[in-house]
Structures are given as structure tokens and as C-alpha cells.
PQR file with spaces between the fields and no chain letter, atoms N, CA, C, O and H, PARSE charges and radii, in Angstrom:
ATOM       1  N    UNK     1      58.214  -32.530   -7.321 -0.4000 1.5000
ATOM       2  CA   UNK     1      57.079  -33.339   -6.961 -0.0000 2.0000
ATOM       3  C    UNK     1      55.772  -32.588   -7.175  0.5500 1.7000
ATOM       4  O    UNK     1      54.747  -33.081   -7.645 -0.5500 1.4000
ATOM       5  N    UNK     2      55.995  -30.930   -6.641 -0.4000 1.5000
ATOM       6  CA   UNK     2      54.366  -30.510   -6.906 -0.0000 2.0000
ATOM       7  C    UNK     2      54.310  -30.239   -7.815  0.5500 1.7000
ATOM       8  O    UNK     2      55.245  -30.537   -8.558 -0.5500 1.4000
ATOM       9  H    UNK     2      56.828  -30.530   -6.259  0.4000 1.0000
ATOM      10  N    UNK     3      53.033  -29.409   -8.398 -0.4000 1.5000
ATOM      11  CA   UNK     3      52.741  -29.087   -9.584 -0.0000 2.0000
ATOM      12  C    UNK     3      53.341  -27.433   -9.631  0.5500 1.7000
ATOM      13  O    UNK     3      53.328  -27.037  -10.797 -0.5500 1.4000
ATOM      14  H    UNK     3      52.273  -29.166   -7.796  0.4000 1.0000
ATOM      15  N    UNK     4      53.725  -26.655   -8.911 -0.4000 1.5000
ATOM      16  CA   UNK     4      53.444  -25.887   -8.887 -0.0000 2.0000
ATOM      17  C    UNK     4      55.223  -25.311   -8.558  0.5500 1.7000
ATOM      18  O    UNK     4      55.776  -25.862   -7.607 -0.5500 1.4000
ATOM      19  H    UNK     4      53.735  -26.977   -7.964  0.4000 1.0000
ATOM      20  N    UNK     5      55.932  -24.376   -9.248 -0.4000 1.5000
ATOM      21  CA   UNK     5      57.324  -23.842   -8.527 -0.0000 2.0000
ATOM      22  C    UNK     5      57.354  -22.548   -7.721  0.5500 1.7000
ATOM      23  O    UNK     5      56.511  -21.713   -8.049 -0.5500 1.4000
ATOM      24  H    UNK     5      55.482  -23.928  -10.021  0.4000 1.0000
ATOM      25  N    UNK     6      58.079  -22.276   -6.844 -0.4000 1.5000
ATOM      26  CA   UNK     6      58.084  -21.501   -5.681 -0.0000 2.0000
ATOM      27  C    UNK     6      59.726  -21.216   -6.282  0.5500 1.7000
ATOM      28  O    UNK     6      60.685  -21.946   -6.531 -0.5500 1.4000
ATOM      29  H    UNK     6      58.764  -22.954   -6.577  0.4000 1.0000
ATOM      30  N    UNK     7      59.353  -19.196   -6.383 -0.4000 1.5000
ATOM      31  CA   UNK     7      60.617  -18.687   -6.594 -0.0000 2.0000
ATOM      32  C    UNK     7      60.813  -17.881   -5.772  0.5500 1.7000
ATOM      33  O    UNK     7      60.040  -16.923   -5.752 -0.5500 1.4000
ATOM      34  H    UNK     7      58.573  -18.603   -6.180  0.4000 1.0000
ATOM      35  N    UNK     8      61.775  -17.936   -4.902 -0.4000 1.5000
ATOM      36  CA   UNK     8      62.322  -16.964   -3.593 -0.0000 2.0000
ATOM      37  C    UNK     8      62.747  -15.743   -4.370  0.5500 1.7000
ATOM      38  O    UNK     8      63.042  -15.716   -5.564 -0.5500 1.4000
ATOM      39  H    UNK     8      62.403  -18.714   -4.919  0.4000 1.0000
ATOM      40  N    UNK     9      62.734  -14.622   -3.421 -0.4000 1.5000
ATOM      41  CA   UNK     9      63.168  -13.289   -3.847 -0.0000 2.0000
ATOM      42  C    UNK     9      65.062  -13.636   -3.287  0.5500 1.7000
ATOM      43  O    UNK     9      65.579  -14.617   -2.752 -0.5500 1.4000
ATOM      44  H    UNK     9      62.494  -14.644   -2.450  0.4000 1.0000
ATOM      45  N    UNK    10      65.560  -12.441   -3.695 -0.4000 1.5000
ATOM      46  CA   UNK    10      66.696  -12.196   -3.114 -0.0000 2.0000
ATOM      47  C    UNK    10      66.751  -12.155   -1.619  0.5500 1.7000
ATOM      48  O    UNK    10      67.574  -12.813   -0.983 -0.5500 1.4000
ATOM      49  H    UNK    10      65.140  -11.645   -4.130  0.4000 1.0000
ATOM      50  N    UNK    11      65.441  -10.999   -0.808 -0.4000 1.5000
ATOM      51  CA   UNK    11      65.299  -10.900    0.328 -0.0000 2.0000
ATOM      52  C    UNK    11      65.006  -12.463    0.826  0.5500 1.7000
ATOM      53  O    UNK    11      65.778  -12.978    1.634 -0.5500 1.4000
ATOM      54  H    UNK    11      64.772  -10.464   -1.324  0.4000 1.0000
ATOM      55  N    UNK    12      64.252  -12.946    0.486 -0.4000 1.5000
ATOM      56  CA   UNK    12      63.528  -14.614    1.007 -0.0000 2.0000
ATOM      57  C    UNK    12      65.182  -15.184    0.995  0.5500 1.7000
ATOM      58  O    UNK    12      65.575  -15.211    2.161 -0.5500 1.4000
ATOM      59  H    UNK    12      63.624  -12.528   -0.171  0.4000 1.0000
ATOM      60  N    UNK    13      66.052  -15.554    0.215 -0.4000 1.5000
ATOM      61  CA   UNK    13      66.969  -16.089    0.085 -0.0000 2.0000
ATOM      62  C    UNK    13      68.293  -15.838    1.001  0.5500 1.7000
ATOM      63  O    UNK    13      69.164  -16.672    1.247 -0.5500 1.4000
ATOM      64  H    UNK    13      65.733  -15.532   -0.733  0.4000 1.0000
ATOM      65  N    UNK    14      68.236  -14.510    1.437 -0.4000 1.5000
ATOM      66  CA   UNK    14      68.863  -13.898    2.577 -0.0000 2.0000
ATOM      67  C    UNK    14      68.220  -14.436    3.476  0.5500 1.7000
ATOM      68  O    UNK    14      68.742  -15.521    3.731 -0.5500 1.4000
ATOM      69  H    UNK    14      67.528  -13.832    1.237  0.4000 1.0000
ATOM      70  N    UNK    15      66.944  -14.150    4.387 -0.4000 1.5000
ATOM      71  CA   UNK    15      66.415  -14.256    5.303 -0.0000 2.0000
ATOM      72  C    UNK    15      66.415  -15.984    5.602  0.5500 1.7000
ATOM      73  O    UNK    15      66.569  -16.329    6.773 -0.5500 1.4000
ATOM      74  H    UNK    15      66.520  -13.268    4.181  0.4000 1.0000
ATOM      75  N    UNK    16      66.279  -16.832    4.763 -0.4000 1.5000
ATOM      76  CA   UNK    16      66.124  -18.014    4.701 -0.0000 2.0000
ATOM      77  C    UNK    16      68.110  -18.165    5.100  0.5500 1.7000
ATOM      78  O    UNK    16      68.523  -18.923    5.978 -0.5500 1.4000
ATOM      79  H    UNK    16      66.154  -16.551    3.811  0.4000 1.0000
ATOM      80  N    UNK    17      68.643  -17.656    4.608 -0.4000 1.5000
ATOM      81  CA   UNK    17      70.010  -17.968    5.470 -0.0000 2.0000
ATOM      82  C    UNK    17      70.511  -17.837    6.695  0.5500 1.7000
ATOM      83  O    UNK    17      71.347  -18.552    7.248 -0.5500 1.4000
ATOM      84  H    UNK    17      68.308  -17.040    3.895  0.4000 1.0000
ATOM      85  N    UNK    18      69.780  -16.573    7.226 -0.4000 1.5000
ATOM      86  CA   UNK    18      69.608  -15.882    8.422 -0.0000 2.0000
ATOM      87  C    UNK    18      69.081  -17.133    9.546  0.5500 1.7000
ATOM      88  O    UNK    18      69.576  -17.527   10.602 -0.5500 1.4000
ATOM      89  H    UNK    18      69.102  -15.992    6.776  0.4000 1.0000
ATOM      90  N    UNK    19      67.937  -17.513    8.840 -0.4000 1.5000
ATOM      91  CA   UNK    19      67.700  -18.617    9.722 -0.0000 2.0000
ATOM      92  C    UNK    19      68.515  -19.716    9.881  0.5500 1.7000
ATOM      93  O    UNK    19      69.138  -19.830   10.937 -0.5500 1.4000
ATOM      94  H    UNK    19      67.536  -17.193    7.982  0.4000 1.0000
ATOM      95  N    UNK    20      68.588  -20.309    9.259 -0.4000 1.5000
ATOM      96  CA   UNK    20      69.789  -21.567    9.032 -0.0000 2.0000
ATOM      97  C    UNK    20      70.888  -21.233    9.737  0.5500 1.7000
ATOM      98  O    UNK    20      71.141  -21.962   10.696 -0.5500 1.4000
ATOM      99  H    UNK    20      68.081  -20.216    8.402  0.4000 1.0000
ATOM     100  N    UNK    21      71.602  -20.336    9.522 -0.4000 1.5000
ATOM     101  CA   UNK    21      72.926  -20.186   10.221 -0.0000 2.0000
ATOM     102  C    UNK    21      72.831  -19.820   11.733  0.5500 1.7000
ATOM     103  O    UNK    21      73.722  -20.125   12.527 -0.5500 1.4000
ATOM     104  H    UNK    21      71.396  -19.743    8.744  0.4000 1.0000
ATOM     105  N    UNK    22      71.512  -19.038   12.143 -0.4000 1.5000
ATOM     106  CA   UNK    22      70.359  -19.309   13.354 -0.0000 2.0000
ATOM     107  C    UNK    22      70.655  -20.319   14.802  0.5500 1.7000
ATOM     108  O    UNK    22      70.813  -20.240   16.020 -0.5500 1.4000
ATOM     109  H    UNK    22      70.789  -18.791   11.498  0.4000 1.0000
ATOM     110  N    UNK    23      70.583  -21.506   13.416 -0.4000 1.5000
ATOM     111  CA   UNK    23      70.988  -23.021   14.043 -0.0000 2.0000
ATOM     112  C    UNK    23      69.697  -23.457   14.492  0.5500 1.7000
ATOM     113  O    UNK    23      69.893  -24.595   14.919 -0.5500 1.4000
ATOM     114  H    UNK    23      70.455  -21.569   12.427  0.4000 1.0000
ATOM     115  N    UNK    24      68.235  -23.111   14.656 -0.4000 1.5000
ATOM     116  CA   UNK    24      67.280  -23.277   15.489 -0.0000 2.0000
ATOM     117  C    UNK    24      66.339  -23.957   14.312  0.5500 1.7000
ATOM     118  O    UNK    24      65.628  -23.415   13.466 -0.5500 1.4000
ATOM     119  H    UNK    24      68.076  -22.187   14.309  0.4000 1.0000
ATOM     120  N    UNK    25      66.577  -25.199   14.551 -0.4000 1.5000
ATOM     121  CA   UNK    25      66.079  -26.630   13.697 -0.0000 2.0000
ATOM     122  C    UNK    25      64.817  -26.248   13.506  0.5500 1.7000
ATOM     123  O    UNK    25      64.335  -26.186   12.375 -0.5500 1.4000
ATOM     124  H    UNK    25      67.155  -25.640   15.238  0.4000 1.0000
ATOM     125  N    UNK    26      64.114  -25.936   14.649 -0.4000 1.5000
ATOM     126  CA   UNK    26      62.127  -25.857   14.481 -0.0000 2.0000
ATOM     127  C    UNK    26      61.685  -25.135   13.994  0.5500 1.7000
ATOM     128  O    UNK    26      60.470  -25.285   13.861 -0.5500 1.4000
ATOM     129  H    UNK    26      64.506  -25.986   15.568  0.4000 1.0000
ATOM     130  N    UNK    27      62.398  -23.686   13.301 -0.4000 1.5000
ATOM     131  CA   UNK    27      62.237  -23.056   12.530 -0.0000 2.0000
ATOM     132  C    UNK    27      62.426  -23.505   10.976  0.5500 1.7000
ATOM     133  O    UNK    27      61.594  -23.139   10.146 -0.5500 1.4000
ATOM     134  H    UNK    27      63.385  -23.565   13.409  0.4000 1.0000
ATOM     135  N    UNK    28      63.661  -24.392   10.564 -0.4000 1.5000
ATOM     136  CA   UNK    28      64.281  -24.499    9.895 -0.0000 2.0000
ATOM     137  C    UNK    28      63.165  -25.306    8.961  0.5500 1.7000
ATOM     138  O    UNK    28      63.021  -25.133    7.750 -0.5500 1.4000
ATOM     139  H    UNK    28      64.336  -24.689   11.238  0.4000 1.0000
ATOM     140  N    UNK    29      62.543  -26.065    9.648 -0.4000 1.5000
ATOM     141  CA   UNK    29      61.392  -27.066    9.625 -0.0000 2.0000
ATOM     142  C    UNK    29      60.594  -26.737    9.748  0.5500 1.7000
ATOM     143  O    UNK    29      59.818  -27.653    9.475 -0.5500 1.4000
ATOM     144  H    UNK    29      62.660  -26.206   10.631  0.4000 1.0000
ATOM     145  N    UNK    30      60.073  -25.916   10.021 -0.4000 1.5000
ATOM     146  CA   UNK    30      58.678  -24.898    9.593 -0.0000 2.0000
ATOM     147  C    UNK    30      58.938  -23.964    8.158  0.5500 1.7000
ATOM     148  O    UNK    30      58.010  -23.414    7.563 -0.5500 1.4000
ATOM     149  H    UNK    30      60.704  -25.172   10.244  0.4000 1.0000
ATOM     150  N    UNK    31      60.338  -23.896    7.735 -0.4000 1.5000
ATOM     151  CA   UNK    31      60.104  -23.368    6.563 -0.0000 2.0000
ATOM     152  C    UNK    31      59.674  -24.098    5.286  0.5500 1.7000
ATOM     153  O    UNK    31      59.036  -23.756    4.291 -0.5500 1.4000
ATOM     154  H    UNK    31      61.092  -24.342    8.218  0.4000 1.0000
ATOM     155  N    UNK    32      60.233  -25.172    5.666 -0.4000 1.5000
ATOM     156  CA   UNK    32      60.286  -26.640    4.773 -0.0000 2.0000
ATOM     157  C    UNK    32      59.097  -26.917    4.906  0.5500 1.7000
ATOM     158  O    UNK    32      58.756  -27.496    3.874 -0.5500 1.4000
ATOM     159  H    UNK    32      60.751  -25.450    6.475  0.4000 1.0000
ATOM     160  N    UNK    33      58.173  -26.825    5.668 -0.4000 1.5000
ATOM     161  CA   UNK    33      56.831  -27.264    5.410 -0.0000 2.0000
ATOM     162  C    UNK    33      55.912  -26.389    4.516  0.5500 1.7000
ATOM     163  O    UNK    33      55.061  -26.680    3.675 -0.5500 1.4000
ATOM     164  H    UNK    33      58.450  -26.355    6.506  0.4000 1.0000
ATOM     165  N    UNK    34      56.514  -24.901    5.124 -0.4000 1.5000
ATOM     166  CA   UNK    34      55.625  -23.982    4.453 -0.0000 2.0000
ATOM     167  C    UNK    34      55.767  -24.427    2.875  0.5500 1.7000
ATOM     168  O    UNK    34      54.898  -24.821    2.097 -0.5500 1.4000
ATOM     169  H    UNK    34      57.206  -24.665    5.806  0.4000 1.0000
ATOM     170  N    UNK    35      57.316  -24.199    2.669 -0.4000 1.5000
ATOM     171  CA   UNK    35      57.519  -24.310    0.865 -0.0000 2.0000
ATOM     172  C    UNK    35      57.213  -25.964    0.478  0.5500 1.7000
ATOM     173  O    UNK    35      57.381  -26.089   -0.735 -0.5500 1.4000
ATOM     174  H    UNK    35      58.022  -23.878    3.301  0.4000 1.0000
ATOM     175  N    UNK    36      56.933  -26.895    0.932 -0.4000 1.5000
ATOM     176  CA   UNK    36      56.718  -28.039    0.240 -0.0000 2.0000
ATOM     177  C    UNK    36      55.097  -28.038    0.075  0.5500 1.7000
ATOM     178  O    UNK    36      54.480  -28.792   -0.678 -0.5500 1.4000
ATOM     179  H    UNK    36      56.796  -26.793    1.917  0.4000 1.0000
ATOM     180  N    UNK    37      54.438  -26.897    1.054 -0.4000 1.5000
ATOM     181  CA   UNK    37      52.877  -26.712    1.056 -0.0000 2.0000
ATOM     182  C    UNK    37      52.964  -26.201   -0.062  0.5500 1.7000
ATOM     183  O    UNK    37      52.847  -26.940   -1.039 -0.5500 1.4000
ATOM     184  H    UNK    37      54.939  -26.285    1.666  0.4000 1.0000
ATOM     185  N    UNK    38      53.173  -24.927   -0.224 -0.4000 1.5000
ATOM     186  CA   UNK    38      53.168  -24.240   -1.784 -0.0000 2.0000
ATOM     187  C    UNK    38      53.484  -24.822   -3.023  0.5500 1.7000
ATOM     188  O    UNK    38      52.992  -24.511   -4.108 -0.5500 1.4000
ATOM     189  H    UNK    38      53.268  -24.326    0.570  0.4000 1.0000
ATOM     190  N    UNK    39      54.136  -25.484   -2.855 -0.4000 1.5000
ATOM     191  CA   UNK    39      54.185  -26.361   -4.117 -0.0000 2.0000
ATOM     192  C    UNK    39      53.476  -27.393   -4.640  0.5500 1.7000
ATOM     193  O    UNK    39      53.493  -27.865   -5.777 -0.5500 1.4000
ATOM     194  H    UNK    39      54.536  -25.737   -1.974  0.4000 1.0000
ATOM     195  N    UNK    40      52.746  -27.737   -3.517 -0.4000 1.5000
ATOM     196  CA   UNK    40      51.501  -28.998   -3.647 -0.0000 2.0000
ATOM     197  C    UNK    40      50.239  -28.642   -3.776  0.5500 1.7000
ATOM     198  O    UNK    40      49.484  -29.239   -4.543 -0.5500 1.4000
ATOM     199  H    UNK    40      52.733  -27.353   -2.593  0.4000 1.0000
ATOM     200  N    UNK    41      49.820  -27.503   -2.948 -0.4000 1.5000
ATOM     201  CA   UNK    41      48.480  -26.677   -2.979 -0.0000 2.0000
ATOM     202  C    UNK    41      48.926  -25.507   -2.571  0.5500 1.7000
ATOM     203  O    UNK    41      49.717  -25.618   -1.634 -0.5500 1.4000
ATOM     204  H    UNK    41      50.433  -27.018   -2.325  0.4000 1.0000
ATOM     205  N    UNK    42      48.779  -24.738   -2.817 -0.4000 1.5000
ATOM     206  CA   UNK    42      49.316  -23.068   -2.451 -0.0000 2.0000
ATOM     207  C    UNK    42      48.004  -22.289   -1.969  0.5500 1.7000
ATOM     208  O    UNK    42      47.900  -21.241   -1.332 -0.5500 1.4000
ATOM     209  H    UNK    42      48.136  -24.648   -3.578  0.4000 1.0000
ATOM     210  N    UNK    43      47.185  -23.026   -2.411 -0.4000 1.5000
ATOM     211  CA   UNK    43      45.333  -21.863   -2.229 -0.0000 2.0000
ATOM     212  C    UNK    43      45.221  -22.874   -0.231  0.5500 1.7000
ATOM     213  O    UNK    43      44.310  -22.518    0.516 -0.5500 1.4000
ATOM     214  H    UNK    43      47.270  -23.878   -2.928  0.4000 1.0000
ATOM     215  N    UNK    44      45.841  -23.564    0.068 -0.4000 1.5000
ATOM     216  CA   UNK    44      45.377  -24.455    1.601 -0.0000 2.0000
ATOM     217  C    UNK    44      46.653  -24.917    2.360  0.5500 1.7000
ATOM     218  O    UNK    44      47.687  -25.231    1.770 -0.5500 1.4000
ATOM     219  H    UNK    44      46.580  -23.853   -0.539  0.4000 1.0000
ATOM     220  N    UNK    45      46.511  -24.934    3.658 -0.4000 1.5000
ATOM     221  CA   UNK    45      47.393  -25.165    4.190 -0.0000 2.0000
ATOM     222  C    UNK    45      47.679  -24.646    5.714  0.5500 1.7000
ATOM     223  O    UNK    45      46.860  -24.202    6.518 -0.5500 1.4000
ATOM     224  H    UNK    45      45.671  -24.679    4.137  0.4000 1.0000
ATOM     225  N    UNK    46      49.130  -24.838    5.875 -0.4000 1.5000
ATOM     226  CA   UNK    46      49.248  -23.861    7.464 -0.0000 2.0000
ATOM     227  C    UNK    46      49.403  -22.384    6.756  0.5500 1.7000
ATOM     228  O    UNK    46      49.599  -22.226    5.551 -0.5500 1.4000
ATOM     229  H    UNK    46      49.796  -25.198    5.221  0.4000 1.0000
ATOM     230  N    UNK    47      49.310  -21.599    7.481 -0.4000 1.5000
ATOM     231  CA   UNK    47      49.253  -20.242    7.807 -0.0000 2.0000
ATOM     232  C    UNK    47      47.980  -19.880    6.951  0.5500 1.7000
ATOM     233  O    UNK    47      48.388  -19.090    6.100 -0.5500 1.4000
ATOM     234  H    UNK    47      49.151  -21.728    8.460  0.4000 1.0000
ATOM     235  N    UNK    48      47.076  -20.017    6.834 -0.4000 1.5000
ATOM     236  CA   UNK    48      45.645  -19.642    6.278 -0.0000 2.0000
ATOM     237  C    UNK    48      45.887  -18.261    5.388  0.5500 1.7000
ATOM     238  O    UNK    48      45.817  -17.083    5.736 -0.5500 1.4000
ATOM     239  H    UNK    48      46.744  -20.659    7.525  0.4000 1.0000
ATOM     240  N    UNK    49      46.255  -18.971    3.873 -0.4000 1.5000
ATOM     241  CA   UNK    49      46.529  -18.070    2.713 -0.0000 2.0000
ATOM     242  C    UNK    49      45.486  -17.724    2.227  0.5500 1.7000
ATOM     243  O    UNK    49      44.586  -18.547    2.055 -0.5500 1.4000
ATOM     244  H    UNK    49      46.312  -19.929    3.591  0.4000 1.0000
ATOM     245  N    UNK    50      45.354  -16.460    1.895 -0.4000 1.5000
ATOM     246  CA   UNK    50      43.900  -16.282    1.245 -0.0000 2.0000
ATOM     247  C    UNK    50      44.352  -15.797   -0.397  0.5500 1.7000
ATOM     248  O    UNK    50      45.494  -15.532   -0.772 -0.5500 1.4000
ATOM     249  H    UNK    50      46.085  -15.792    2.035  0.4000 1.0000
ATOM     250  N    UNK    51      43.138  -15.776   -1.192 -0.4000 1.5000
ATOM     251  CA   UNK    51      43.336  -14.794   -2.323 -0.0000 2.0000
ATOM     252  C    UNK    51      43.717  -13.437   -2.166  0.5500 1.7000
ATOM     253  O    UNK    51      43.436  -12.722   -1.204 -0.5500 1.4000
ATOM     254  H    UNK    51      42.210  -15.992   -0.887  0.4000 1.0000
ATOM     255  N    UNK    52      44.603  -13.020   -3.517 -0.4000 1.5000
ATOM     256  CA   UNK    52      44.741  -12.170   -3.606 -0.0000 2.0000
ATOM     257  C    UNK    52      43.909  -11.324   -3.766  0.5500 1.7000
ATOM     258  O    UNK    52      42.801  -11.772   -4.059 -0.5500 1.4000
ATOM     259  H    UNK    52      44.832  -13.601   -4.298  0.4000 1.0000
ATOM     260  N    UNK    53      44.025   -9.864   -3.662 -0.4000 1.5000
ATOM     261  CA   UNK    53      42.610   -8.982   -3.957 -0.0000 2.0000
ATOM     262  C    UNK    53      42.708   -8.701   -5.620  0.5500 1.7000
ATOM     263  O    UNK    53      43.844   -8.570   -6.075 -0.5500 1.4000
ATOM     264  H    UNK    53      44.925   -9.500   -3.424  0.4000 1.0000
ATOM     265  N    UNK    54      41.937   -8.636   -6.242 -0.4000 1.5000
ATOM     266  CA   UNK    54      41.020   -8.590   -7.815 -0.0000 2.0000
ATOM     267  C    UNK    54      42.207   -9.611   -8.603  0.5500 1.7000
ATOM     268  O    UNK    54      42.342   -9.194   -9.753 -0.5500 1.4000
ATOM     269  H    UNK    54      41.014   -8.742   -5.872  0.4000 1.0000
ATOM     270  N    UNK    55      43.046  -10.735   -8.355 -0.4000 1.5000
ATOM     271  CA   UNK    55      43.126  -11.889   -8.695 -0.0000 2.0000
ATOM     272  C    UNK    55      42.091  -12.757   -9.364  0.5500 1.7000
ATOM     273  O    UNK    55      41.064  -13.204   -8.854 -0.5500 1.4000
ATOM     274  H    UNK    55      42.937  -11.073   -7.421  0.4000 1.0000
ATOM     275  N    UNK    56      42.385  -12.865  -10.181 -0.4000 1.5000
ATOM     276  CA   UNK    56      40.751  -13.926  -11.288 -0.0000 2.0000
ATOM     277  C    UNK    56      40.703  -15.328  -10.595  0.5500 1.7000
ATOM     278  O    UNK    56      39.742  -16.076  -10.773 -0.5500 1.4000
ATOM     279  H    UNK    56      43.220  -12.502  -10.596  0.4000 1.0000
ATOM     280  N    UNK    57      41.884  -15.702   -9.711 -0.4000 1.5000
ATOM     281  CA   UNK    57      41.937  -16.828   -9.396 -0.0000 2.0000
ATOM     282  C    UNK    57      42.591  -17.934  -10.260  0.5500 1.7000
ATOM     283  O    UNK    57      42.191  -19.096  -10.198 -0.5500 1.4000
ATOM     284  H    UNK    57      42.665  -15.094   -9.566  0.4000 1.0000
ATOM     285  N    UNK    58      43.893  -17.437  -11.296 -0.4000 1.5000
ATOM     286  CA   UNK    58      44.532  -18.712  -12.214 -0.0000 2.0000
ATOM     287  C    UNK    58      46.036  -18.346  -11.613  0.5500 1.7000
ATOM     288  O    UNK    58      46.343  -17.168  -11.426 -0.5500 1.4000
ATOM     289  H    UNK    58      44.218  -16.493  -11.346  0.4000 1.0000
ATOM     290  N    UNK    59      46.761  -19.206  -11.384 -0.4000 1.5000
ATOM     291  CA   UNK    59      47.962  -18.878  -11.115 -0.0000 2.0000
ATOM     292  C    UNK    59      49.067  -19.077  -12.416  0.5500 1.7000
ATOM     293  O    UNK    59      50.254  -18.791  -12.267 -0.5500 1.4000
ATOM     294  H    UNK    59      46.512  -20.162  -11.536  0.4000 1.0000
């Protein structure tokens, strides 16, 4: 749907299991928001992302 793809590391992909198997839904659902944010607008959102440092600003 977004414009934009979101590639997990190995660690992200672990940790993202960690949670899940967790069992603790409100987390589970806060991740899902984060990554459906990044994929739609990545520069706005929850957790107040900023630029990178000496980034030109093109992704």
C-alpha cells in the first residue's frame, strides 16, 4: 500500500518474535502501527523521527 518498503534486520526479526510469542497484544499493535507508519510517511508520525545527521534528505 505505501510507497515506501521497510526491511527488518535479522535482530528486528528476532526481537519482533520475542514479542509475539510475549503474547502481550498492545505491544503487538504498537508494532504494526509503527511499521504501517513507515511505509506511508517515514519523515512523521508516532515516536517523533527525526533526520538523519548529514543525510541530503532523499531516501
Amino acid at each position: 500500500m505505501g510507497k515506501y518498503i521497510v526491511q527488518l534486520s535479522k535482530r528486528a526479526v528476532k526481537d519482533l518474535k520475542a514479542i509475539k510469542k510475549s503474547g502481550r497484544k498492545l505491544d503487538m499493535e504498537k508494532v504494526q502501527t509503527f511499521l504501517v507508519e513507515l511505509e506511508e510517511h517515514p519523515r512523521t508520525g508516532a515516536g517523533s523521527p527525526e533526520q538523519l545527521k548529514y543525510h541530503d534528505g532523499e531516501i
